[in-house]
C-alpha positions, 0 to 999 in steps of 0.5 A: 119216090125214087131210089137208085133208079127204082120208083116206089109208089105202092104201099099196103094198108093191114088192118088186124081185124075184120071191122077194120079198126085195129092196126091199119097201118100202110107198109110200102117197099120204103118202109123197111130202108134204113133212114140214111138210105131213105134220104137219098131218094127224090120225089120229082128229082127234087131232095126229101124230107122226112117229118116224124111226129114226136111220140105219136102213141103216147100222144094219142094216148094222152087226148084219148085219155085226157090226162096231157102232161106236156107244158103249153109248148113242148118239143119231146113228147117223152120228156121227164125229169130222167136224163136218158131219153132213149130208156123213157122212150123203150119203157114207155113203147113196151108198156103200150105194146103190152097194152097194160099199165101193170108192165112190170119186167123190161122186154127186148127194147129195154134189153137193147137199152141195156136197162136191168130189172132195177133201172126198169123198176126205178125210171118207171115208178119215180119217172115215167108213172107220176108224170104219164098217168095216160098210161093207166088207161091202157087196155089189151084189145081196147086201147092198145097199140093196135087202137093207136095205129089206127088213129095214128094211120087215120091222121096221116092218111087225111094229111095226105089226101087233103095236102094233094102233094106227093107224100109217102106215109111210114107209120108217124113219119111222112116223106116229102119234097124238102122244100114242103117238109115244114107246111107238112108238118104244120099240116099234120098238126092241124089234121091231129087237132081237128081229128080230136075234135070230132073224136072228142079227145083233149086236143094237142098239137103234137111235136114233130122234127124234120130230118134231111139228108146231111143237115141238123134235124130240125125240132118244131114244138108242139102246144097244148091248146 
């Protein structure tokens, strides 16, 4: 991957535990570059793409759990009947960083949506609870966020050894050459199933979008199967 004339090609994997299997996500030196300056970069002087999968956690969370509450095909995993997706996605991420269902008081992402106590209270007990009941399985140092990113980190990481092509993870988003950024995805849906099966889970194929530097991003439906 190279950016204004630096090549990066190194990335650390920190898990936070000794047995290794909590946390485990990879943090390479692309991974703190806004996404504007991300675009910019080449693989093999050719343009990238970014593939980011739609909801990743609350997914995994969903097969973990068995509770899918995604229609056959579905584009946006946080999708529900409140209108502003931006709140349903900060109430939904803080109550899986908090690893509980009993997450009751909006945090620093909520804050920066600019959600008070009331709006918290209201979109979580008449949106996010009746349709995301995957939440209630959640469990501080079982099935947290730090459980997520692993299997999350695991995925991604058997999408790239089995794609053989050059491919940067950044956490539920992989950097690849533009032209491949669709097989990428599709790779990465296939990966997530057969992961379910040997996990035992309730397969989904998740949703993914493509970004590409000063084109409409690109959504790609996910299925339940």
């Amino acid at each position: 991957l190279v950016l204004e004339g630096h090549t990066l090609f190194t990335a650390a994997r920190r898990f936070n535990n000794d047995a290794l299997t909590r946390g485990g996500r990879f943090y390479g030196p692309w991974t703190t570059i806004p996404q504007v300056r991300r675009l910019e970069a080449t693989i093999d002087d050719c343009p990238v793409a970014e593939v980011d999968v739609s909801g990743m956690n609350l997914t995994l969370l969903c097969s973990i759990s068995g509770h899918i509450p995604f229609k056959t095909r579905f584009k946006d995993a946080y999708e529900c009947d409140w209108p502003n997706r931006a709140e349903v996605k900060a109430i939904i991420n803080e109550t899986i960083g908090a690893g509980t269902p009993r997450h009751y008081r909006p945090g620093k992402l909520c804050r920066d949506e600019g959600l008070t106590q009331e709006q918290f209270s209201h979109i979580r007990k008449n949106f996010i609870a009746p349709k995301f009941k995957c939440l209630q399985a959640l469990k501080k140092g079982e099935l947290d966020s730090l459980t997520l990113a692993y299997h999350e980190s695991e995925i991604m990481m058997r999408v790239v050894e089995k794609l053989r092509t050059p491919v940067f993870i950044l956490h539920d988003c992989l950097i690849c050459l533009e032209d491949e950024a669709l097989e990428v995805g599709k790779e990465v849906q296939m990966v997530y199933l057969a992961y379910c099966a040997e996990q035992g889970w309730k397969p989904v194929a998740p949703a993914f979008k493509i970004d590409r530097r000063g084109e409409e991003t690109v959504r790609v439906s996910g299925c339940r199967v």
